[in-house]
Structure formats: C-alpha cells, structure tokens
N, CA, C and O atoms as a MOPAC input file, in Angstrom:
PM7 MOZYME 1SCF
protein

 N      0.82700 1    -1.18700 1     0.00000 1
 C      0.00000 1     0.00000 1     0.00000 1
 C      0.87400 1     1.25400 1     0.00000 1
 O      0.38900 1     2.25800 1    -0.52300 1
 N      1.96700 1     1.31300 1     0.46400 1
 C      2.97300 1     2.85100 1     0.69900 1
 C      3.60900 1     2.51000 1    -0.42200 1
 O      4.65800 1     3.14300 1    -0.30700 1
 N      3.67900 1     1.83700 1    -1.59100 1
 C      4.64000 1     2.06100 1    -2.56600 1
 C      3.50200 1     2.58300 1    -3.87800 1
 O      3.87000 1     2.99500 1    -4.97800 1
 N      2.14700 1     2.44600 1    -3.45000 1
 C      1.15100 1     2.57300 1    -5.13500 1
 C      1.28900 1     3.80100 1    -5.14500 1
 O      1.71700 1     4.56200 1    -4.27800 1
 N      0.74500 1     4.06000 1    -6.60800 1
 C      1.25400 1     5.43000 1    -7.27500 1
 C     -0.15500 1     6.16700 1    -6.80600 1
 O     -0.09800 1     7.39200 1    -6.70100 1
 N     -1.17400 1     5.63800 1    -6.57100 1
 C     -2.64900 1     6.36100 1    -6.38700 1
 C     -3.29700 1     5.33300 1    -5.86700 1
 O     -3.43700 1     4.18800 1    -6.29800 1
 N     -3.84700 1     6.06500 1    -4.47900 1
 C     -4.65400 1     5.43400 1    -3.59900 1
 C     -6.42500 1     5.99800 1    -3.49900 1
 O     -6.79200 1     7.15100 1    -3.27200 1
 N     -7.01400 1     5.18700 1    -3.66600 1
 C     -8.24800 1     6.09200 1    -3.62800 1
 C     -9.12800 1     5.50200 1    -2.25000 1
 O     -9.37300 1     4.30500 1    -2.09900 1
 N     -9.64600 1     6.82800 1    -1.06300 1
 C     -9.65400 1     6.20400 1     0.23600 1
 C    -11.48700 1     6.10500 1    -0.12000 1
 O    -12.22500 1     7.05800 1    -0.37100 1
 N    -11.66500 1     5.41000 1    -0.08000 1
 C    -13.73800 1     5.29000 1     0.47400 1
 C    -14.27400 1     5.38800 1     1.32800 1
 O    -13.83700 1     4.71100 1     2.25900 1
 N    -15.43000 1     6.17400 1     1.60100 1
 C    -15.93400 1     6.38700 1     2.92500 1
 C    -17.60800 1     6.49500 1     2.22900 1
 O    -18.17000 1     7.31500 1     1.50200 1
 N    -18.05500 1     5.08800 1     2.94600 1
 C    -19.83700 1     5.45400 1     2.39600 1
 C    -19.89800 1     5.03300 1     0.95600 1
 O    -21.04600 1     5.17200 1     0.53300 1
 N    -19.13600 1     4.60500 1     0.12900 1
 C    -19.30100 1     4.37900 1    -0.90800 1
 C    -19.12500 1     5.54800 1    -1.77500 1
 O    -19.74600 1     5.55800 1    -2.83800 1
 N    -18.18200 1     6.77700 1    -1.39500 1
 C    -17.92700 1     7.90700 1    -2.26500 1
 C    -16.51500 1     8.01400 1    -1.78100 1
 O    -16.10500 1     7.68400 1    -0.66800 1
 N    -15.92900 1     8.44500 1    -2.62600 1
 C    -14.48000 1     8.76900 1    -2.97000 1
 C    -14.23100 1     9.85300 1    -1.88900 1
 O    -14.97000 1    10.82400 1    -1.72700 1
 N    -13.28600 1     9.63000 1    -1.27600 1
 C    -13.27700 1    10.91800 1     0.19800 1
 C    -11.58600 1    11.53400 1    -0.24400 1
 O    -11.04100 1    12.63300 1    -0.14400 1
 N    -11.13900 1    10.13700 1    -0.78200 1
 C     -9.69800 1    11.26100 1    -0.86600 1
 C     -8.82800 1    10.64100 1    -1.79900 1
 O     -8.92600 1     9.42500 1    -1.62900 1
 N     -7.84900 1    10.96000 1    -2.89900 1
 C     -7.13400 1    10.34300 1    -3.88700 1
 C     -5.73300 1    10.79800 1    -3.50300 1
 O     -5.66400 1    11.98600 1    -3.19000 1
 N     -4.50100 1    10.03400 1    -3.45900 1
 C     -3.20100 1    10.23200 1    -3.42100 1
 C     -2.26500 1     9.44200 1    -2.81100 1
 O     -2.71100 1     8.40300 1    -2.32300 1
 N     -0.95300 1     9.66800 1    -2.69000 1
 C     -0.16000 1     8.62900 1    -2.27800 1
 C     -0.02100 1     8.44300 1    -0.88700 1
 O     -0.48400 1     9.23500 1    -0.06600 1
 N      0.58000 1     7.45800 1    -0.60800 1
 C      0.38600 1     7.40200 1     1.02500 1
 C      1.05300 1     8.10300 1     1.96600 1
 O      0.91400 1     7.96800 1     3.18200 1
 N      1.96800 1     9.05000 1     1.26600 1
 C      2.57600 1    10.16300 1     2.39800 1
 C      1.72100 1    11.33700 1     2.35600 1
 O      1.72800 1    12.26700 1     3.16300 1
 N      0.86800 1    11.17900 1     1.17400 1
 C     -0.27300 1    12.57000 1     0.94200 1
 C     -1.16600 1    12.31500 1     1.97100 1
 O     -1.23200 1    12.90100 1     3.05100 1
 N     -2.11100 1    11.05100 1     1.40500 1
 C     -2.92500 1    10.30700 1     2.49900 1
 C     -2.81700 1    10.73500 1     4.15500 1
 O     -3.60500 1    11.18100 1     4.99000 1
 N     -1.29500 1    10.31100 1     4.13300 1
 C     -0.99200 1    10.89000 1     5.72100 1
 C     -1.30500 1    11.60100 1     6.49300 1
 O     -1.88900 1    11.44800 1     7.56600 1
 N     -0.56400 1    13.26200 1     5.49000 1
 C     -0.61200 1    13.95500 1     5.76300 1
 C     -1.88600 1    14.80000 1     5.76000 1
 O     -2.17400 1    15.56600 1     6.68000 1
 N     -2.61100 1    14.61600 1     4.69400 1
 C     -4.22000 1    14.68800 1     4.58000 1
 C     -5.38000 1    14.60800 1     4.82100 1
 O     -6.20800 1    15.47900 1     4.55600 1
 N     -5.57500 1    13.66400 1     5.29800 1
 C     -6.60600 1    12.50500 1     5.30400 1
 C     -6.88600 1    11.98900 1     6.53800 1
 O     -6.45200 1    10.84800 1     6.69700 1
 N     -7.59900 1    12.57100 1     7.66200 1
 C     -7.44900 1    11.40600 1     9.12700 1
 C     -7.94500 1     9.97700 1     8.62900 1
 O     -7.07900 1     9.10200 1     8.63200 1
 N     -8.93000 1     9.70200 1     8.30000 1
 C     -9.46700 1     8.52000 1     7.84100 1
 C     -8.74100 1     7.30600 1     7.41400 1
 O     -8.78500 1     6.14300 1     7.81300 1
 N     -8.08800 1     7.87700 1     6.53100 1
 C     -6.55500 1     7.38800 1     6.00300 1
 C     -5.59600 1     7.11400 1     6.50800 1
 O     -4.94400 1     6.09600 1     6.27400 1
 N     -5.25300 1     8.20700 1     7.51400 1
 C     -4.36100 1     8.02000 1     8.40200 1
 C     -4.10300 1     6.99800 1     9.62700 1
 O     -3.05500 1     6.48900 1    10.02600 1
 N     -5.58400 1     6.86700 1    10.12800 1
 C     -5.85500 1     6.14800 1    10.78200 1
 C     -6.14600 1     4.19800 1    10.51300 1
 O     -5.86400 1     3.19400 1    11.16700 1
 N     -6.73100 1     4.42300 1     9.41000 1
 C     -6.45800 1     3.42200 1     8.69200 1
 C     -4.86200 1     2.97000 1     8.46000 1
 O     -4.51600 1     2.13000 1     9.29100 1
 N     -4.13800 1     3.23200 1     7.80200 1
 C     -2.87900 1     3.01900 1     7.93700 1
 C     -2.10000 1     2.47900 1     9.10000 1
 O     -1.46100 1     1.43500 1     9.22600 1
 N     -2.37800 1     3.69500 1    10.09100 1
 C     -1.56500 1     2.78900 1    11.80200 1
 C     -2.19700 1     2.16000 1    12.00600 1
 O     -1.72900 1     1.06600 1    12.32100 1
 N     -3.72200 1     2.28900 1    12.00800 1
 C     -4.42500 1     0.32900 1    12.39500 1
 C     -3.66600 1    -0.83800 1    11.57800 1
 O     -3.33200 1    -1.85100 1    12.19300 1
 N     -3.35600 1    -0.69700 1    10.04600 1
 C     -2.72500 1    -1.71900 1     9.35900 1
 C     -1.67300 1    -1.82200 1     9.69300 1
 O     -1.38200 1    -3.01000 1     9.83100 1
 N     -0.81300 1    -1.10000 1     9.93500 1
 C      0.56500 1    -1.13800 1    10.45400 1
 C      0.94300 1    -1.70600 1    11.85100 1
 O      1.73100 1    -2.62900 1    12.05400 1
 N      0.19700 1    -0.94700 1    12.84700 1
 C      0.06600 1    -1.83700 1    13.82800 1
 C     -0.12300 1    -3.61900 1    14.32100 1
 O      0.47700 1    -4.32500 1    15.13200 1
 N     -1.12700 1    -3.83000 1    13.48200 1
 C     -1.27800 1    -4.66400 1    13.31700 1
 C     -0.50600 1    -5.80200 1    12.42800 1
 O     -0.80800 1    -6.96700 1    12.68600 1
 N      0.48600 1    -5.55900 1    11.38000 1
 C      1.01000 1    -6.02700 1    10.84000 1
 C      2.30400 1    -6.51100 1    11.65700 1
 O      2.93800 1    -7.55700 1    11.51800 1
 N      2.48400 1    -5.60100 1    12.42500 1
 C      4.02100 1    -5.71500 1    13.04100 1
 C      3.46500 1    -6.82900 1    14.55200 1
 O      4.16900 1    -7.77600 1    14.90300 1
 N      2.41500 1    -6.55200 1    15.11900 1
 C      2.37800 1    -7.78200 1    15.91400 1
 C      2.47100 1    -8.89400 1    15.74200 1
 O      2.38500 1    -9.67500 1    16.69000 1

C-alpha cells in the first residue's frame, strides 16, 4: 500500500480522498488512521 502510485480512500461508498500514502498521511485522518491500524497490526 505505501509504494502505489494512487490510492483512492472510500468512505460510504464515495471517494473521500485520492493520493499517495505520504499525501494520504498527511491529509486525510481517515486514512491516516487506517494506515496505523494496518501497520500496527502487521508488526504484531
């Protein structure tokens, strides 16, 4: 997911936010949050 060229985040079935995952980051709580849940979770 941190290496795709375009991420498109969904919320409700509508497009809430488009970009890469340092954009996302910085952008996006939804996204953001999403991310450290996956991350978190990956590393346990």
């Amino acid at each position: 997911m941190t290496t795709a060229d375009r991420i498109i985040v969904m919320d409700a079935g509508r497009v809430a936010a488009v970009g890469t995952h340092t954009e996302l980051v910085i952008a996006d709580p939804l996204y953001a949050e999403l991310a450290a849940t996956q991350f978190l979770t990956a590393v346990e």
